[in-house]
N, C-alpha and C positions, 0 to 999 in steps of 0.2 A: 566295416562291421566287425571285423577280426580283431582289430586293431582294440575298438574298444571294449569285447569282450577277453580280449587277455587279460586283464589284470584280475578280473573274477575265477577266473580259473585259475590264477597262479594264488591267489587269498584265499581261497576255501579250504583246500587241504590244510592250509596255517590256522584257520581259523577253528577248524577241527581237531586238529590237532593240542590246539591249546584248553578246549571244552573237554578230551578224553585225557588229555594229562590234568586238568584241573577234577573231574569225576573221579577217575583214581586218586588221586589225593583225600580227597572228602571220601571215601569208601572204607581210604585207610583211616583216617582220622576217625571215622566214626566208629571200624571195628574197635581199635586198638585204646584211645583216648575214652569216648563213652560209654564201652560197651564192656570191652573187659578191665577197663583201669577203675571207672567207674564201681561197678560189682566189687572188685577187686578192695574198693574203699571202702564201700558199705559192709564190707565183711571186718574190715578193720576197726569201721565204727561199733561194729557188735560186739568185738573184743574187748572194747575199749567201754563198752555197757555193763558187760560181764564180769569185769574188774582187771579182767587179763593185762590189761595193758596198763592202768592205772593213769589216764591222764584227764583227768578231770570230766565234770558233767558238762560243761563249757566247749569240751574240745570238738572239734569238727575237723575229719580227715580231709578236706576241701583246702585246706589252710595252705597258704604256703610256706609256713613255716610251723613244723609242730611243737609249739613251744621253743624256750629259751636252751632248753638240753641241747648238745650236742648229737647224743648216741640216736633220740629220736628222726633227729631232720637228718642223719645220716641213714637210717631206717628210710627216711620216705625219700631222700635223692636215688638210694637204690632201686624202688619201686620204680620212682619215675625215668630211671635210664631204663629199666627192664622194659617198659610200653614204649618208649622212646624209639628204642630198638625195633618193639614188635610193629610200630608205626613203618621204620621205615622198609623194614622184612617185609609185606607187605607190597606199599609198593613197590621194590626194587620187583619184588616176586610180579607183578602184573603187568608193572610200564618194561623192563627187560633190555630198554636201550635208549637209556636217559642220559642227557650229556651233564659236566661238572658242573655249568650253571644251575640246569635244573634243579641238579641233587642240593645245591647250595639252598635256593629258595623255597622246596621243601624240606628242611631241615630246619630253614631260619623259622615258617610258618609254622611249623610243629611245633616249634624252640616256643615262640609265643601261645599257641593255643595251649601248652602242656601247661606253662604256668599261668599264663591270665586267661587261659578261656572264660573259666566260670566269671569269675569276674564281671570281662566284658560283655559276657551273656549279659549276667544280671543288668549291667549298666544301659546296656542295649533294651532289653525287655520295659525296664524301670523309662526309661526316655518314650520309646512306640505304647507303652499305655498312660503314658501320662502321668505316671507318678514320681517321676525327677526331671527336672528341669536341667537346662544345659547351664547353670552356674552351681546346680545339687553334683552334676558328672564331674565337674571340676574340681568343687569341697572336697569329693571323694575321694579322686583322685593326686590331691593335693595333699587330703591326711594321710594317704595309703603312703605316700612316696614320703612322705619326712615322717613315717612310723620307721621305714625300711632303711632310707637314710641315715638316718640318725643312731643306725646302729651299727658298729661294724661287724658285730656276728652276722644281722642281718644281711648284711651287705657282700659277704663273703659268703655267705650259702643261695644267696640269688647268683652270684657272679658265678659259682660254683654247678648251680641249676641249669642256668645258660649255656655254661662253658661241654656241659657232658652231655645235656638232652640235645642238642644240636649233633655233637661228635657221632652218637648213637643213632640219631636217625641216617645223619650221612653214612656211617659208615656201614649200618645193615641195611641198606640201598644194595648194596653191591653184593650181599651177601645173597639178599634176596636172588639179585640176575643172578648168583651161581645156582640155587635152591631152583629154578624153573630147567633146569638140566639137568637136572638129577630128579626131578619128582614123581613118583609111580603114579601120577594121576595124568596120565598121557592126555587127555583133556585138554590138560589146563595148557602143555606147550604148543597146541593147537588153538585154542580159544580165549585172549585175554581176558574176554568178561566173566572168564568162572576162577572162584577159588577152591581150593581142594573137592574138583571136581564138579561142585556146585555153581549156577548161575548168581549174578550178583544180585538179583533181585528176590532171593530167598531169603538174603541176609536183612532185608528190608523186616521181615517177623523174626526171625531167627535171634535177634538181639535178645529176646526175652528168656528163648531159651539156655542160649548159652549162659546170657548171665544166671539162672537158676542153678543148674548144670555146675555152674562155675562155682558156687556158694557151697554145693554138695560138696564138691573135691576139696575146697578148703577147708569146710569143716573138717572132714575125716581126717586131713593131711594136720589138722590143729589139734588132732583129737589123739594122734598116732604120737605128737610131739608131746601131748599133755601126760600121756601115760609112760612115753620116756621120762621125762620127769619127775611125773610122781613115783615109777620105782624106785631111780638111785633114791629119793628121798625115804623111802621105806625101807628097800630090801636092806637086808641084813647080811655078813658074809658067810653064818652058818647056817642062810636060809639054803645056799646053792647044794649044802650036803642035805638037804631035807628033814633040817631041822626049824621048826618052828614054835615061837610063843604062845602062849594055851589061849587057844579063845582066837590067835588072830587067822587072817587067811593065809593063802598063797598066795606072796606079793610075784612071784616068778611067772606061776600059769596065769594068773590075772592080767599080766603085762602083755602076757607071749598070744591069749585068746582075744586080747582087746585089738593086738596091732593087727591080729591075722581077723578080724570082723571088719576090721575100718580099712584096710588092704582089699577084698574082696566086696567090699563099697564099691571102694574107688573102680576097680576094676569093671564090676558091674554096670558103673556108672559112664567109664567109656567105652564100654561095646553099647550100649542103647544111644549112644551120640553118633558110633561110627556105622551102627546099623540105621539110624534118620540119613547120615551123608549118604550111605549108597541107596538109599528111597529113593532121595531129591537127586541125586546126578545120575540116575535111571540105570545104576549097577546092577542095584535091583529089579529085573523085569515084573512089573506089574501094574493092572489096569489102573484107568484113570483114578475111579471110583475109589477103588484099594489103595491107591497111590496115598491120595487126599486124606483116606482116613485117617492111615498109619502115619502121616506128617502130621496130623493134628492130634493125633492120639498120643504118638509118643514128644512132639515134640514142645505140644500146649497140655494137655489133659493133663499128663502125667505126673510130672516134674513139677504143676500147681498142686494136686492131690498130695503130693509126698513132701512138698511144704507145709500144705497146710495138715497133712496129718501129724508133720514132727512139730509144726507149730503148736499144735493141739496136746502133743504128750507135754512138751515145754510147760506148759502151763498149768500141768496137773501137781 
């Protein structure tokens, strides 16, 4: 009876083991890839609506190549080492003591979901509803690869995409294991299922928020860059003696009251984020009842309200 019950005891912590390193993985994948790269797009797409960006009504930040330009797809391989990274920050920050293989296989799996995810979503989605057949997946897949082939720009900034979203996830793996010994959320070096302090299952609603949250601080942070720009483009050098053209403003205080309003956004906008984290990871002492509200108030009510209200000025 010993006998044949060994092998079940020696398999399960393995089997476990691979179900909580696979969970972490998907935890990070989905803050980092969906949640804030994601956002992160959609704010780019609004740029690029606005005229800021200038790349066509056609264009879609989803792409893996943004156009033929160089300076663009070099714009967005930065992007995606920056989430690349924060993918693999992440988990190194949770798993803590992962061996060279593993870091390899999540690194390579990020490598592929960062640039075909969507893709294979769609391909996926398109096949389980029945609306592409398995020789529609292949045509697809067949134009997509001799689109990319067939170029060698293309084929140098795929190679390019590979070569650094991999490096990036591996290498802030480790960065991560240093970041869980040094983090003032003493929590979290006790408990792998929480990040900054919080349980993982908050982050299950929390995606909405942050990406709201996330849209806020871009703007401001697009908005602080817009008004550097339009000074040098205005100001004058005998504006700085206080002298100015009859009729115009003050391109100086205009600049100096716009950064210091969109600064104090910002700022506003991360103390209501880091007052929700110590709600949910119960820094904050307070009842159930209280608890629930103020998670739902600040971290659903609000942040739609203040969308929808700057949606609502937007359009006047």
């Amino acid at each position: 009876m010993d006998v044949a019950t060994t092998p079940d005891v020696i398999e399960s912590p393995n089997r476990y083991s691979f179900v909580k390193k696979l969970g972490i993985f998907i935890f990070a994948v989905f803050l980092s890839e969906f949640v804030l790269w994601d956002y992160f797009l959609n704010f780019i797409n609004t740029l690029n609506q606005n005229g800021t960006l200038n790349m066509g009504s056609s264009f879609s930040p989803v792409q893996i190549f943004w156009g033929d330009g160089i300076w663009m797809n070099i714009f967005r391989l930065t992007i995606a080492i920056v989430f690349a990274g924060v993918c693999g920050l992440i988990y190194g920050y949770l798993r803590r003591d992962e061996t060279r293989s593993e870091k390899i296989w999540v690194a390579a799996a990020n490598t592929i979901i960062s640039i075909f995810g969507l893709l294979i979503a769609i391909m996926l989605m398109g096949a389980i509803l029945g609306k592409l057949s398995l020789s529609d997946v292949q045509s697809s897949f067949s134009a997509i690869s001799a689109t990319i082939f067939g170029s060698a720009f293309y084929v140098t900034f795929l190679f390019l995409n590979i070569v650094c979203i991999f490096s990036a996830t591996f290498f802030m793996i480790d960065v991560g294991n240093e970041a869980i010994s040094e983090t003032p959320y003493a929590i979290d070096r006790k408990d792998a299922s929480t990040l900054l302090g919080i349980k993982w299952y908050h982050y299950l609603w929390l995606w909405l928020t942050i990406g709201i949250y996330e849209q806020f601080i871009l703007s401001f942070l697009s908005g602080i860059l817009g008004i550097i720009i339009n000074f040098f483009r205005t100001v004058r050098w005998f504006n700085f003696f206080g002298v100015y053209t009859s009729g115009s403003a003050n391109p100086i205080s205009i600049s100096y009251w716009g950064i210091v309003i969109d600064i104090i956004l910002i700022y506003c906008t991360t103390l209501l984020l880091e007052y929700l984290r110590k709600i949910l990871s119960g820094e904050k002492p307070m009842k159930i009842g209280m608890k629930i509200l103020a998670s739902v108030g600040i971290g659903i009510i609000l942040p739609i309200a203040i969308w929808l209200l700057l949606a609502w000025f937007a359009s006047r």
